[in-house]
Structure formats: structure tokens, C-alpha cells
Biopython code that builds the backbone (N, CA, C, O; Angstrom):
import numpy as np
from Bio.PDB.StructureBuilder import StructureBuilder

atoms = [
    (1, "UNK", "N", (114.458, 75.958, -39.926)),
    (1, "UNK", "CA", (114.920, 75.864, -41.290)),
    (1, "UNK", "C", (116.321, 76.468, -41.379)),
    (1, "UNK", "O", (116.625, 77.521, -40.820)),
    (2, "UNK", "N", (117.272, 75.627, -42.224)),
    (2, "UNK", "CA", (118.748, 76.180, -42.431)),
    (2, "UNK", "C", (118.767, 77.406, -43.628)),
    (2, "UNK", "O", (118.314, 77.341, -44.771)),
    (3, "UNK", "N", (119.300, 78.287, -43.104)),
    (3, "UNK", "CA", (119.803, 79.708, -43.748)),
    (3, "UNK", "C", (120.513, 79.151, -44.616)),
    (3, "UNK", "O", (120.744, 77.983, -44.300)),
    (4, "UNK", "N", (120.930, 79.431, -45.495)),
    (4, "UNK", "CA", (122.305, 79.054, -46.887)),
    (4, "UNK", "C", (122.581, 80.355, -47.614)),
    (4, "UNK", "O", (121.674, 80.930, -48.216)),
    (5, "UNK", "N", (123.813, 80.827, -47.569)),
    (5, "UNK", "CA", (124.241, 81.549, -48.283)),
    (5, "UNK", "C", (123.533, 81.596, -49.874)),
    (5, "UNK", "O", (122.475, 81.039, -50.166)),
    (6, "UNK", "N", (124.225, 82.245, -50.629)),
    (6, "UNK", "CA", (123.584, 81.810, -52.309)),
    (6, "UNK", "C", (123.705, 80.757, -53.103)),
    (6, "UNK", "O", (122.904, 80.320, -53.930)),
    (7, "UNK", "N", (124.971, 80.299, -52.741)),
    (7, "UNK", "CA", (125.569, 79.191, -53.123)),
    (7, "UNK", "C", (124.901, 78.162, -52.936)),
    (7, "UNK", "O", (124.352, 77.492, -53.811)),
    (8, "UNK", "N", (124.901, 77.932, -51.575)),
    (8, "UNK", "CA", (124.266, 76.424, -50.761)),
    (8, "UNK", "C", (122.584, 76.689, -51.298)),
    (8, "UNK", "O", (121.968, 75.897, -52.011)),
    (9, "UNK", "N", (122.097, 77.860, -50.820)),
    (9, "UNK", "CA", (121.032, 78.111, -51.640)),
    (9, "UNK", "C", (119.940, 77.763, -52.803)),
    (9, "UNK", "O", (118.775, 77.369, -52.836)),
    (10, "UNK", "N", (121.231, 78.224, -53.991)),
    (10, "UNK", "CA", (120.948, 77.700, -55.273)),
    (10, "UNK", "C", (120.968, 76.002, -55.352)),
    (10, "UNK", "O", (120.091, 75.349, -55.917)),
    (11, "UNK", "N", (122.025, 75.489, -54.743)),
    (11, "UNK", "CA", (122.499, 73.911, -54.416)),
    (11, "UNK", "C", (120.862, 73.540, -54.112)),
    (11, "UNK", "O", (120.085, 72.935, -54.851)),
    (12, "UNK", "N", (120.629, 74.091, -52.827)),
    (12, "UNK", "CA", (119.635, 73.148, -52.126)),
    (12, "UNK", "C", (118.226, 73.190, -53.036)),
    (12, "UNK", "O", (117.327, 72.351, -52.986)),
    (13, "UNK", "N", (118.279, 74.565, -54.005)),
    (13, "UNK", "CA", (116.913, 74.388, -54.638)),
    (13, "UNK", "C", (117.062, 73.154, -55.519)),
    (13, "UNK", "O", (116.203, 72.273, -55.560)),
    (14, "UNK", "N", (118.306, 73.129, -56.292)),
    (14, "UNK", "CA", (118.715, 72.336, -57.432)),
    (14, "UNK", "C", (118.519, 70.778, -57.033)),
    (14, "UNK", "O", (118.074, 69.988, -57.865)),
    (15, "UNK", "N", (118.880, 70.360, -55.684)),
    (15, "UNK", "CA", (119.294, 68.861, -55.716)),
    (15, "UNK", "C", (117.174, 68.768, -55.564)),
    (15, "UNK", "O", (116.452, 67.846, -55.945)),
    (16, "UNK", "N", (116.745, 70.144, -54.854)),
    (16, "UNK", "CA", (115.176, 69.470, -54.266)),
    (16, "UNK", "C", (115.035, 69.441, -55.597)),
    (16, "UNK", "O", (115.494, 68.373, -56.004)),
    (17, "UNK", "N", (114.429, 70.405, -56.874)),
    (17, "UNK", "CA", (114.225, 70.061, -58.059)),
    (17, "UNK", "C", (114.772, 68.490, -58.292)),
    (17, "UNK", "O", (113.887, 67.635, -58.285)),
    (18, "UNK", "N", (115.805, 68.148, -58.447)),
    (18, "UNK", "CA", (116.006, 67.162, -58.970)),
    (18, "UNK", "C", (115.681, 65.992, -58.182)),
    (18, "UNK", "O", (115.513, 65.106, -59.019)),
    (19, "UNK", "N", (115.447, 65.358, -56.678)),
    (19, "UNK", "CA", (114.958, 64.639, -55.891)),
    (19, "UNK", "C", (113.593, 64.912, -56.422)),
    (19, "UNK", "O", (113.249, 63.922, -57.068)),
    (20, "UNK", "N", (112.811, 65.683, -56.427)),
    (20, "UNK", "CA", (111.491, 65.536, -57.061)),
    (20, "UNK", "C", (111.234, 64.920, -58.492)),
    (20, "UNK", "O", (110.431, 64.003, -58.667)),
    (21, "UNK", "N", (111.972, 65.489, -59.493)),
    (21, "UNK", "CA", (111.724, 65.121, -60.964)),
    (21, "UNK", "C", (112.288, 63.299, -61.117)),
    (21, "UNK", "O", (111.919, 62.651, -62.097)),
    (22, "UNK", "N", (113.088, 62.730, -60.150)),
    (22, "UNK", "CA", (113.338, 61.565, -59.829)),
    (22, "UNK", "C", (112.419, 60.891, -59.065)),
    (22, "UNK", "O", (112.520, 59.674, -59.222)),
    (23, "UNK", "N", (111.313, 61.322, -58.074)),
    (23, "UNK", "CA", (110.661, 60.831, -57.561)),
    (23, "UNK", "C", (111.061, 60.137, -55.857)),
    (23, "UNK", "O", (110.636, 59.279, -55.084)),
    (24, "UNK", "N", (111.783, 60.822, -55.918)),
    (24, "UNK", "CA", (112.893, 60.415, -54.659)),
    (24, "UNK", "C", (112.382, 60.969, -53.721)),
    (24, "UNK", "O", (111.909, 62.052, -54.066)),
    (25, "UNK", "N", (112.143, 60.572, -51.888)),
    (25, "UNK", "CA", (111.534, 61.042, -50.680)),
    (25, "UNK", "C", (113.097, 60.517, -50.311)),
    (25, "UNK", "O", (113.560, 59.391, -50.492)),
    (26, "UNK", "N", (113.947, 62.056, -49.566)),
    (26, "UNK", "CA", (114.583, 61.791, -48.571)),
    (26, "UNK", "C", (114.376, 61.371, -47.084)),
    (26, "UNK", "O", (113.440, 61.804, -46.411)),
    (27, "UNK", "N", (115.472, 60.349, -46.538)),
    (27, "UNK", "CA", (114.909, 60.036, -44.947)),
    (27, "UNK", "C", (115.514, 61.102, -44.350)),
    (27, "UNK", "O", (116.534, 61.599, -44.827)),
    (28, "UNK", "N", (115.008, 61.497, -43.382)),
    (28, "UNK", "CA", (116.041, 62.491, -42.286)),
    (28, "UNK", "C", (117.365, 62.550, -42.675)),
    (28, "UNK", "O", (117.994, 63.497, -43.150)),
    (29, "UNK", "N", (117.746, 61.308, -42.390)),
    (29, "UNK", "CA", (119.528, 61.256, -42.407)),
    (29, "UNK", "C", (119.563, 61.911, -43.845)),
    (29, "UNK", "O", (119.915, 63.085, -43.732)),
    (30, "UNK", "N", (119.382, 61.650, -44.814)),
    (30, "UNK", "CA", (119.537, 61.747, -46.219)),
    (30, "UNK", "C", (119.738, 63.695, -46.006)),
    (30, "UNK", "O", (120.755, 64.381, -46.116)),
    (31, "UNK", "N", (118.430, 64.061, -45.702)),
    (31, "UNK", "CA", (118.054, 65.541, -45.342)),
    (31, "UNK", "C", (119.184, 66.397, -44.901)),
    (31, "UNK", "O", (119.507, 67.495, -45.355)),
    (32, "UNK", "N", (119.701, 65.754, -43.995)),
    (32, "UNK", "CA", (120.597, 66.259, -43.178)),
    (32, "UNK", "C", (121.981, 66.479, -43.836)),
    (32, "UNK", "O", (122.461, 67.612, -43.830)),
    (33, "UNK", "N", (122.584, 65.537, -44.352)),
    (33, "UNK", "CA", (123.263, 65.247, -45.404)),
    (33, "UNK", "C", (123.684, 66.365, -46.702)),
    (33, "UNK", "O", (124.638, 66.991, -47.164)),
    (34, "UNK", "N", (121.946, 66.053, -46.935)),
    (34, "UNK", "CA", (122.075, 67.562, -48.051)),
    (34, "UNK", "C", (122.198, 69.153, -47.347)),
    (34, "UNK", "O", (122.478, 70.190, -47.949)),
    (35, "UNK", "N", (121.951, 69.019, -46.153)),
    (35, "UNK", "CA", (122.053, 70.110, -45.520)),
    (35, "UNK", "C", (123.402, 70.695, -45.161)),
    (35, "UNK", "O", (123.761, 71.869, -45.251)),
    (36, "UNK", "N", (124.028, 69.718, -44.767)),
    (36, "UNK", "CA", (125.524, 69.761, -45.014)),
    (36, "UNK", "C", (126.569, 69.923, -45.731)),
    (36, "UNK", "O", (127.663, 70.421, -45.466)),
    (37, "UNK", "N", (125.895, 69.186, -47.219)),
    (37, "UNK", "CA", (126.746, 69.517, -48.399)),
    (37, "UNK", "C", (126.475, 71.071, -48.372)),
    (37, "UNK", "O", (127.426, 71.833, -48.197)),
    (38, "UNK", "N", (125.155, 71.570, -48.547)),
    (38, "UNK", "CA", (124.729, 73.068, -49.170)),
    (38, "UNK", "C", (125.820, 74.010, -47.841)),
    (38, "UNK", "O", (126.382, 75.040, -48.214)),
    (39, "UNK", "N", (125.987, 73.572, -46.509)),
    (39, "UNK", "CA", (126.254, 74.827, -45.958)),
    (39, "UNK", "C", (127.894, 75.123, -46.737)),
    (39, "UNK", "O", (128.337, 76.135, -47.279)),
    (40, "UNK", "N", (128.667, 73.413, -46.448)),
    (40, "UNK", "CA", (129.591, 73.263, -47.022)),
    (40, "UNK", "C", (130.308, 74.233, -47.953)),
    (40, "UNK", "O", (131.363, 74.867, -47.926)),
    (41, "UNK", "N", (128.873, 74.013, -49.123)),
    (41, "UNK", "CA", (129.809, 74.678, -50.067)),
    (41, "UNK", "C", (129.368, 76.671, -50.060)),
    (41, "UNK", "O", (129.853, 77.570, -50.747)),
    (42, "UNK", "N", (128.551, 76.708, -49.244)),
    (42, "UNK", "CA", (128.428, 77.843, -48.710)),
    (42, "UNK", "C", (129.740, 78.105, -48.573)),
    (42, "UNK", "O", (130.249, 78.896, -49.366)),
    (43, "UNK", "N", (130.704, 77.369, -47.331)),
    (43, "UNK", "CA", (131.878, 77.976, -46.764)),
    (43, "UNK", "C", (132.860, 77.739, -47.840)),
    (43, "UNK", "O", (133.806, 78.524, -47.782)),
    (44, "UNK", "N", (132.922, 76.710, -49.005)),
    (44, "UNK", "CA", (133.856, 76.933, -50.452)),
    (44, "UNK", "C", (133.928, 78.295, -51.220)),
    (44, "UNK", "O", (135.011, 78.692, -51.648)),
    (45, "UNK", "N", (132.512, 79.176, -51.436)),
    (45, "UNK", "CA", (132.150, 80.536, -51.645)),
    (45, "UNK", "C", (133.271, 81.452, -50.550)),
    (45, "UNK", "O", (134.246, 82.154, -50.814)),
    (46, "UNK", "N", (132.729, 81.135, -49.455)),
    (46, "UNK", "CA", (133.514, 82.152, -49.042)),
    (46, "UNK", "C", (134.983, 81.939, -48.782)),
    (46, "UNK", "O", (135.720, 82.878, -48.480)),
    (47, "UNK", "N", (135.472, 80.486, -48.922)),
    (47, "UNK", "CA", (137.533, 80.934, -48.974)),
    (47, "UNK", "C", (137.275, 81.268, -49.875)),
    (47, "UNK", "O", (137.196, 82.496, -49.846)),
    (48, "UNK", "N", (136.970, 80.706, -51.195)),
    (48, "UNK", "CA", (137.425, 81.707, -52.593)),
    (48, "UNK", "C", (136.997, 82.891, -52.466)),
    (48, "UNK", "O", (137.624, 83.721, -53.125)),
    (49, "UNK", "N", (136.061, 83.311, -51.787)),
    (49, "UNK", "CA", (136.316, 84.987, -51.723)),
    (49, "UNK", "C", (137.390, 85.719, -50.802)),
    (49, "UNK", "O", (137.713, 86.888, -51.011)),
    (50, "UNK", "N", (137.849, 85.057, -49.911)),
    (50, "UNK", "CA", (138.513, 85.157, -49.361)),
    (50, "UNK", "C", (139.954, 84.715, -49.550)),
    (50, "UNK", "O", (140.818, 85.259, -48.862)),
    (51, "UNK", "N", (140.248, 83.882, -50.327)),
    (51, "UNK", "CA", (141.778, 83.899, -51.186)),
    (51, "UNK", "C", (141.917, 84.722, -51.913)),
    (51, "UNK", "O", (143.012, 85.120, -52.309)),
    (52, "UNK", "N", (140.251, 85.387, -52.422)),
    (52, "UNK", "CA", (140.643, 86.287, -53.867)),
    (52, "UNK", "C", (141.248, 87.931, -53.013)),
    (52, "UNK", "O", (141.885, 88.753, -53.671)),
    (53, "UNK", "N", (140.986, 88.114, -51.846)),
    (53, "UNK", "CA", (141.341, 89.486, -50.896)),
    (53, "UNK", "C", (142.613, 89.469, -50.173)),
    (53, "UNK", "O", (143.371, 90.421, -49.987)),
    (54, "UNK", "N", (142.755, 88.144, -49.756)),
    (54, "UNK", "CA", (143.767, 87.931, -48.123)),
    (54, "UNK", "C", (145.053, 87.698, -48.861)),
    (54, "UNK", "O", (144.968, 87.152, -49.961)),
    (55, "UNK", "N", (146.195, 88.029, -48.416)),
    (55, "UNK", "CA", (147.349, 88.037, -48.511)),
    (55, "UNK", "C", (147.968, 86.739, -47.605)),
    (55, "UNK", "O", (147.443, 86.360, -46.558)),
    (56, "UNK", "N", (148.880, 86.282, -48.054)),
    (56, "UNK", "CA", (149.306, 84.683, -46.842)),
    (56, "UNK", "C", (150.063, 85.224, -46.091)),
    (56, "UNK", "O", (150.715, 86.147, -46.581)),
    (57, "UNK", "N", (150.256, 84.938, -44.840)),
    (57, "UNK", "CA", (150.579, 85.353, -43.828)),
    (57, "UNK", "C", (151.389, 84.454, -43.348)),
    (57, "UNK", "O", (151.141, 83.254, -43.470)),
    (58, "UNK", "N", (152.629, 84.977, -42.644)),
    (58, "UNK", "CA", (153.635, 84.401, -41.910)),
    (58, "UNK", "C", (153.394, 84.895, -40.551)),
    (58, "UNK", "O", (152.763, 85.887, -40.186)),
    (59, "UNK", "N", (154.288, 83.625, -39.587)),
    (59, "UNK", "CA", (154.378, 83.913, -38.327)),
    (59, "UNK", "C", (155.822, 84.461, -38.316)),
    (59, "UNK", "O", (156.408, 84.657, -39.381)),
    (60, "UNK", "N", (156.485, 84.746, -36.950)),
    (60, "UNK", "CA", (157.454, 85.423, -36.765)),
    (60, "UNK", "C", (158.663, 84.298, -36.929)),
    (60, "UNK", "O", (159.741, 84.619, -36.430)),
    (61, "UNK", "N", (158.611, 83.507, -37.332)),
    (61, "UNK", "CA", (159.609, 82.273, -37.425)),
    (61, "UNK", "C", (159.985, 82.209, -39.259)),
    (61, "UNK", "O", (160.852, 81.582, -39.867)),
    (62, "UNK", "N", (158.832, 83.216, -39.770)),
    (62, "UNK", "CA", (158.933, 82.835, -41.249)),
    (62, "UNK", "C", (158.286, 81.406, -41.865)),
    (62, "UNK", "O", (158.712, 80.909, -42.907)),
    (63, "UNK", "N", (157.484, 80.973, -41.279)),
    (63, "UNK", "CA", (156.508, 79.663, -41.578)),
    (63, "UNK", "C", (155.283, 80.682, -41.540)),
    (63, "UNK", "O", (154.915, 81.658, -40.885)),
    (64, "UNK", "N", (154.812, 79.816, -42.735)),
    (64, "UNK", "CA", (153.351, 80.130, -43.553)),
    (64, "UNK", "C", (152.212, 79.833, -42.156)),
    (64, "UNK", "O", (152.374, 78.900, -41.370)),
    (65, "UNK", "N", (151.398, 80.551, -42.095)),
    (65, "UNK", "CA", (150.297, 80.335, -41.196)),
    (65, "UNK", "C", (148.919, 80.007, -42.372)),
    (65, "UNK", "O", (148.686, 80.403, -43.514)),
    (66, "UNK", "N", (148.282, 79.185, -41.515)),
    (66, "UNK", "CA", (146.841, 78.425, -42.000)),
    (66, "UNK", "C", (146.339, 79.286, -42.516)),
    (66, "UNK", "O", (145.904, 80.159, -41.766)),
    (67, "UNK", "N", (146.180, 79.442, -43.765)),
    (67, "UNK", "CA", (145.673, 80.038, -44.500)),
    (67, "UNK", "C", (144.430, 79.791, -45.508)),
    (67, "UNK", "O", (144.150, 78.597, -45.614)),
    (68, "UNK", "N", (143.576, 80.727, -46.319)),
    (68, "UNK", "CA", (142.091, 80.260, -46.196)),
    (68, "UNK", "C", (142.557, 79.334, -48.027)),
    (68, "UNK", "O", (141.651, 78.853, -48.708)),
    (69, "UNK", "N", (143.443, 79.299, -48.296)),
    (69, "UNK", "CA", (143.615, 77.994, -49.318)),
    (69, "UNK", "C", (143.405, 76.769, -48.408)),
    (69, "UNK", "O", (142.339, 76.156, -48.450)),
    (70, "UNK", "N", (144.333, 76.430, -47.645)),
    (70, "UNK", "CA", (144.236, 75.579, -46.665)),
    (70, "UNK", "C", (142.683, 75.210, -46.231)),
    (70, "UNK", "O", (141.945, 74.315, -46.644)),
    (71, "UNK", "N", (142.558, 75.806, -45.657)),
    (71, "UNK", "CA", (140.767, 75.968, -45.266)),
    (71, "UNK", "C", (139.943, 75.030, -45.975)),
    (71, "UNK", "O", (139.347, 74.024, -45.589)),
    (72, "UNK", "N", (140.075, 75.780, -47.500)),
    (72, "UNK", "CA", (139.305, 75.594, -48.798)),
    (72, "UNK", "C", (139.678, 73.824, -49.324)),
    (72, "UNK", "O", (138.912, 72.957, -49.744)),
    (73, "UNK", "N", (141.027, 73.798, -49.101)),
    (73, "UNK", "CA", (141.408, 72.290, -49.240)),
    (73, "UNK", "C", (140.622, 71.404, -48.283)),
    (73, "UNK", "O", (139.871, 70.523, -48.699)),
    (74, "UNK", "N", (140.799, 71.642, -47.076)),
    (74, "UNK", "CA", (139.658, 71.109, -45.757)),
    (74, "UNK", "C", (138.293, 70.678, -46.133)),
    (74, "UNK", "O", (137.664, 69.634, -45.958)),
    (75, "UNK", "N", (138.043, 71.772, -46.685)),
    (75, "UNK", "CA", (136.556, 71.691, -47.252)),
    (75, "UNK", "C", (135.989, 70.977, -48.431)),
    (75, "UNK", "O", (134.908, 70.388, -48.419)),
    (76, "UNK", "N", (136.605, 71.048, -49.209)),
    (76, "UNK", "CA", (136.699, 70.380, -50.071)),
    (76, "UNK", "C", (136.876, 68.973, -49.536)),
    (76, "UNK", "O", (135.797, 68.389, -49.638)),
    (77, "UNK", "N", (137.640, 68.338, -49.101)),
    (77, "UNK", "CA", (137.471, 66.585, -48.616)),
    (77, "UNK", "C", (136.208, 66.591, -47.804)),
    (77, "UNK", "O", (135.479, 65.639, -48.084)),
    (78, "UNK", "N", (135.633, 67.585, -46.657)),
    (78, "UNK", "CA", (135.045, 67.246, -46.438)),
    (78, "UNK", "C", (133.486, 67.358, -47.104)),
    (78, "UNK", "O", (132.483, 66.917, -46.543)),
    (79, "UNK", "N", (133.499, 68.042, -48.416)),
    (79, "UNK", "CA", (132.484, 67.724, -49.337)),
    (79, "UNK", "C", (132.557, 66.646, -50.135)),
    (79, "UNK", "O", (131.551, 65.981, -50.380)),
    (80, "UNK", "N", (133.893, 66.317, -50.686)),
    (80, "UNK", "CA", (133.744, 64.791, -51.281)),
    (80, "UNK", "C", (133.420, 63.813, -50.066)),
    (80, "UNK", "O", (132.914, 62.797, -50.545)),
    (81, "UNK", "N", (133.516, 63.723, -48.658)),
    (81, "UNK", "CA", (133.286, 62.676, -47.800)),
    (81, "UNK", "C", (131.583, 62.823, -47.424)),
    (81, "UNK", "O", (131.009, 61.968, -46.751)),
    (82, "UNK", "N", (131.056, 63.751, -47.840)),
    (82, "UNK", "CA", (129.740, 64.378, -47.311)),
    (82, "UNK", "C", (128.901, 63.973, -48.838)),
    (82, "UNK", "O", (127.687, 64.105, -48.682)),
    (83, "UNK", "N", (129.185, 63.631, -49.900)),
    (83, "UNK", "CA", (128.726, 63.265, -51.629)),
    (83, "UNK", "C", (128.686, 62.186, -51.508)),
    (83, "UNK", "O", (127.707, 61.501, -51.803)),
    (84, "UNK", "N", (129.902, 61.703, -50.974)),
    (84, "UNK", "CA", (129.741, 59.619, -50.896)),
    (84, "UNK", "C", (128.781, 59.397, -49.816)),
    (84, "UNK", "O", (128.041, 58.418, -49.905)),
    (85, "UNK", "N", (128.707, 60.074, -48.940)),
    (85, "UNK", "CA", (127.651, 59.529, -47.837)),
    (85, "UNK", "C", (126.479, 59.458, -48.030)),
    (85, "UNK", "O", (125.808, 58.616, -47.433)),
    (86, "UNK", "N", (125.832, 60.488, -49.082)),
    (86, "UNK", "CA", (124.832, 60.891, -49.560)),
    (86, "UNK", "C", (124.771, 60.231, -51.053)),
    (86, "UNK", "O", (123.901, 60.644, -51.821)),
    (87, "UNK", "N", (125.601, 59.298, -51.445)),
    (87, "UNK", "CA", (125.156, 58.440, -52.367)),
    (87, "UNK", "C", (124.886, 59.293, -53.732)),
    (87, "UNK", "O", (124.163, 58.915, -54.654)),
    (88, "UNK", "N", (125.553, 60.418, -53.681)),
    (88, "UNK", "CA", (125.390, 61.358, -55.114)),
    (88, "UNK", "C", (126.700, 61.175, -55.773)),
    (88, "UNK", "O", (127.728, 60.748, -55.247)),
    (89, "UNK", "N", (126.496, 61.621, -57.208)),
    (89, "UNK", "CA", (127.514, 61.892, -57.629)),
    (89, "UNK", "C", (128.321, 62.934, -57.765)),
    (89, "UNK", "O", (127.735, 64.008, -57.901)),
    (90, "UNK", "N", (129.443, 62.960, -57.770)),
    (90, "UNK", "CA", (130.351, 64.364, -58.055)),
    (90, "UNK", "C", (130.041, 64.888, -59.299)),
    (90, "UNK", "O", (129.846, 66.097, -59.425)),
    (91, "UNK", "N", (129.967, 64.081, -60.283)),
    (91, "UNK", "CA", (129.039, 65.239, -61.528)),
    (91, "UNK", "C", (127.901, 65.932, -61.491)),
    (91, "UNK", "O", (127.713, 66.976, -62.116)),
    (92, "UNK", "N", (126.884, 65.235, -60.566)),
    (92, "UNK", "CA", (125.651, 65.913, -60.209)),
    (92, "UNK", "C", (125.740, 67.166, -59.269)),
    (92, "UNK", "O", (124.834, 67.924, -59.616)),
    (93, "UNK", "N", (126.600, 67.820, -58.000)),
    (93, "UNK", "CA", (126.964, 68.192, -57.379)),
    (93, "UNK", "C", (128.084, 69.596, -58.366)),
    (93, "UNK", "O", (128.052, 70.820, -58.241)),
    (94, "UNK", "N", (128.761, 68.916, -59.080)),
    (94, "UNK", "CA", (129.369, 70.130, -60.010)),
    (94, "UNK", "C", (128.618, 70.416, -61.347)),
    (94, "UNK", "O", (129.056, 70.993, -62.342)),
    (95, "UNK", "N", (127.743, 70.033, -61.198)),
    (95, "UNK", "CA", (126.913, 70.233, -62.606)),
    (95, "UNK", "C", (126.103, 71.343, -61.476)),
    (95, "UNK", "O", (126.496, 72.509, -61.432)),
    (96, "UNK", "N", (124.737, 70.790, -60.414)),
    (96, "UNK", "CA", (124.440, 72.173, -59.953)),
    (96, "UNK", "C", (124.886, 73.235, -59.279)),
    (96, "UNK", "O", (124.111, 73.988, -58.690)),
    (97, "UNK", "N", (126.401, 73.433, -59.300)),
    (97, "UNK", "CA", (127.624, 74.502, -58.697)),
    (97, "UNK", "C", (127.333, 75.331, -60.072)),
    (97, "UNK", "O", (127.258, 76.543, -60.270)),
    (98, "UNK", "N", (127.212, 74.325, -60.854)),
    (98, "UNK", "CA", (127.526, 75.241, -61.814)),
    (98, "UNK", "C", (126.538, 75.893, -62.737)),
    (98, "UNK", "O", (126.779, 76.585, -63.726)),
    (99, "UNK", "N", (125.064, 75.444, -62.090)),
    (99, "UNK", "CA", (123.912, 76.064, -62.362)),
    (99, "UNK", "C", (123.094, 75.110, -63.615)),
    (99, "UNK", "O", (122.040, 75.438, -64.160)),
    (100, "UNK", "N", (123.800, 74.003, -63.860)),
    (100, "UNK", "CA", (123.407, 72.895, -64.578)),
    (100, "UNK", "C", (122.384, 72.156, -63.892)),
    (100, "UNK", "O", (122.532, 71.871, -62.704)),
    (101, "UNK", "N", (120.803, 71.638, -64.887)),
    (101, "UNK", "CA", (120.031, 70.888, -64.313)),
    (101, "UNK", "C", (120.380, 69.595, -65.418)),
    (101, "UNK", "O", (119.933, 69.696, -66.560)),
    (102, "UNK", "N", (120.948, 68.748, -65.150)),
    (102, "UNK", "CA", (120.938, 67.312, -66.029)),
    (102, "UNK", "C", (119.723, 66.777, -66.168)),
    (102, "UNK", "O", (119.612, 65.907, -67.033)),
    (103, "UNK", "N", (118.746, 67.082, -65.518)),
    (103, "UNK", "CA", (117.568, 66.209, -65.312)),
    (103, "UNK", "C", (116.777, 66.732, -65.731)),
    (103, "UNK", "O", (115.664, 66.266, -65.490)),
    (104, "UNK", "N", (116.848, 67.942, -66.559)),
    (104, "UNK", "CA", (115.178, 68.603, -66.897)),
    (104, "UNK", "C", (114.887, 67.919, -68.065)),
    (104, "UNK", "O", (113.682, 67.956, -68.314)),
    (105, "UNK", "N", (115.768, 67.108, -69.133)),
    (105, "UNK", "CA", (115.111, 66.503, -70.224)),
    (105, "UNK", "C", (114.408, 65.436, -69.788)),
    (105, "UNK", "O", (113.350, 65.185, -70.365)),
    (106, "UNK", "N", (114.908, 64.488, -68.542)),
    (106, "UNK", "CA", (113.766, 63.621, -68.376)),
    (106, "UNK", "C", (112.677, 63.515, -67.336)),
    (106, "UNK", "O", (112.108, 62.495, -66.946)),
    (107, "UNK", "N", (112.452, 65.100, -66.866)),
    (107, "UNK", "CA", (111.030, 65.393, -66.441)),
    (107, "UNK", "C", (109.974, 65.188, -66.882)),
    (107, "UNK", "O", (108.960, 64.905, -66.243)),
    (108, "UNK", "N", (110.120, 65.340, -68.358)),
    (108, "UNK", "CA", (108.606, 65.077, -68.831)),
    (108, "UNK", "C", (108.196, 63.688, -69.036)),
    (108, "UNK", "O", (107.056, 63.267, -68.841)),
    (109, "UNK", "N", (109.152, 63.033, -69.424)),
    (109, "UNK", "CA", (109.586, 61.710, -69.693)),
    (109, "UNK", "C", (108.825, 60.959, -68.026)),
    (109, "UNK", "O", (107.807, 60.292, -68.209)),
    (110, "UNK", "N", (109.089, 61.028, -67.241)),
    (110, "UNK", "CA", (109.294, 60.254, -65.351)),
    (110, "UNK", "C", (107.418, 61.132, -65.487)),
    (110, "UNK", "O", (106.683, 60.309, -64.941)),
    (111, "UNK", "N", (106.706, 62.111, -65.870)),
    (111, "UNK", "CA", (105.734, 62.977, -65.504)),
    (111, "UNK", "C", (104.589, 61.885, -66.449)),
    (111, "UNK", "O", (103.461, 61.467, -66.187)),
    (112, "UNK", "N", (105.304, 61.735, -67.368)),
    (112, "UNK", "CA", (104.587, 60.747, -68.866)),
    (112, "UNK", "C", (103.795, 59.531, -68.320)),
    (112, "UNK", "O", (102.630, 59.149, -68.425)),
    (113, "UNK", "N", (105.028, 59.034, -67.628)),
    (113, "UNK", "CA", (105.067, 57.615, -67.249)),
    (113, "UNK", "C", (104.559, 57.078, -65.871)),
    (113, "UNK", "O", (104.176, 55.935, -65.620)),
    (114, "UNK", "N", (104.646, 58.251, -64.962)),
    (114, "UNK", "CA", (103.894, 58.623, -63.866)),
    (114, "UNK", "C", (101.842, 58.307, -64.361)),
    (114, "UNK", "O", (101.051, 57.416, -64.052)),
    (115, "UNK", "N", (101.743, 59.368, -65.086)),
    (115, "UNK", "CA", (100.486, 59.082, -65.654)),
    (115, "UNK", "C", (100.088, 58.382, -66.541)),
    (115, "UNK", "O", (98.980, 58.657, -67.002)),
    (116, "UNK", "N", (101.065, 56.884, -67.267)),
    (116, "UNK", "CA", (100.491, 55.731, -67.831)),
    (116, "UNK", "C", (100.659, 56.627, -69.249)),
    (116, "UNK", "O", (99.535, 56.533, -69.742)),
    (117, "UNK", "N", (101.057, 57.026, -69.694)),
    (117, "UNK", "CA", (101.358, 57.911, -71.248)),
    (117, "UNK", "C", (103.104, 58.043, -71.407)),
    (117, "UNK", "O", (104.110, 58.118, -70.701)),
    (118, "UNK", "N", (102.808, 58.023, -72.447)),
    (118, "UNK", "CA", (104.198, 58.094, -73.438)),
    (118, "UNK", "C", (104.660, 59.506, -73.331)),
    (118, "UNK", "O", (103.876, 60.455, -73.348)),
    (119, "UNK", "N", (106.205, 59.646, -73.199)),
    (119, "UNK", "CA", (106.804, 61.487, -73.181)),
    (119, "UNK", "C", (106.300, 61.424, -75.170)),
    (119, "UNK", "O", (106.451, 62.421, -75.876)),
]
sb = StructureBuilder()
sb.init_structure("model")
sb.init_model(0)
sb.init_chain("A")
sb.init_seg("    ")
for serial, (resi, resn, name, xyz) in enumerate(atoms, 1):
    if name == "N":
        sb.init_residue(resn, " ", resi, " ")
    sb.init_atom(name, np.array(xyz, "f"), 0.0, 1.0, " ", f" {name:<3s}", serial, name[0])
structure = sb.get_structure()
């Protein structure tokens, strides 16, 4: 089982909540996928904690060295390239960053209809 920071963490409870209340069975690949986004933004947590401490740094030529903005930019494409693969949306993905469930109003609704009854 993959470790996740708090971030990826919270992520990975959020998308399973919501793959369930949708009724959705991921395949492996799919799995994997989400496993990737969550470490991902695990490592987004930590440049921004780490831009919020580190000072930018030059080499001895006076050119900027790779710095964890840089990083954070990196990461970032490779979470939008890791969202399209996984067939999610970027609102769904910054909605649970941001501790947003879009989907709990139509849980009861998908639970209703599951059992042949009206929400």
C-alpha cells in the first residue's frame, strides 16, 4: 500500500469517496493513475513549503539555479498530464485540494435509485 503525505492522503480518501458515491470500479491502470496524482500532489505540498523557507540561489556565474518554484512548475504539468490520463476533471481535482466534496448532494440521490426509490 502507497504512503501519502496529508495532502495526497486527503486526495486519495476524497476521489475513493467519490468513485464510490458514482458507482465507479477502477481498473489497475486507472488505480495507479490515482496513485500518482495523490503522490504528485504530495510533492506540490512540499515545494510550496519549501518556496515558503528557501531563498533562490545563484551559481558562481550569477545565473539562477533550479529552484523549488521551478520544481513546483514541473509538477504541476505533470499533474495536469496525469488528470487527462485519468479522464478527471481539473475542477474535481481542485475542488478536493481544496477539501470540497461536489458529490455529496447526489449520494443519496445514486443510493435512492440504486434501491428502485425516489431521493
Amino acid at each position: 500500500m502507497t504512503r501519502f503525505g496529508k495532502a495526497g492522503q486527503r486526495l486519495a480518501e476524497q476521489l475513493g469517496e467519490y468513485f464510490d458515491s458514482q458507482d465507479l470500479e477502477l481498473t489497475p491502470h486507472e488505480r495507479a493513475l490515482v496513485t500518482e496524482i495523490c503522490l504528485t500532489v504530495d510533492r506540490l505540498d512540499l515545494c510550496a513549503k519549501m518556496i515558503a523557507i528557501s531563498p533562490i540561489e545563484y551559481n558562481s556565474e550569477g545565473q539562477k539555479m533550479k529552484d523549488w518554484m521551478t520544481e513546483e512548475r514541473n509538477q504541476r504539468l505533470v499533474l495536469a498530464r496525469l488528470i487527462k490520463s485519468a479522464n478527471l476533471s481539473t475542477e474535481i481535482v481542485d475542488a478536493f485540494a481544496h477539501g470540497a466534496k461536489p458529490w455529496s448532494s447526489r449520494r443519496s440521490e445514486n443510493k435512492a435509485r440504486k434501491q428502485g426509490g425516489a431521493a
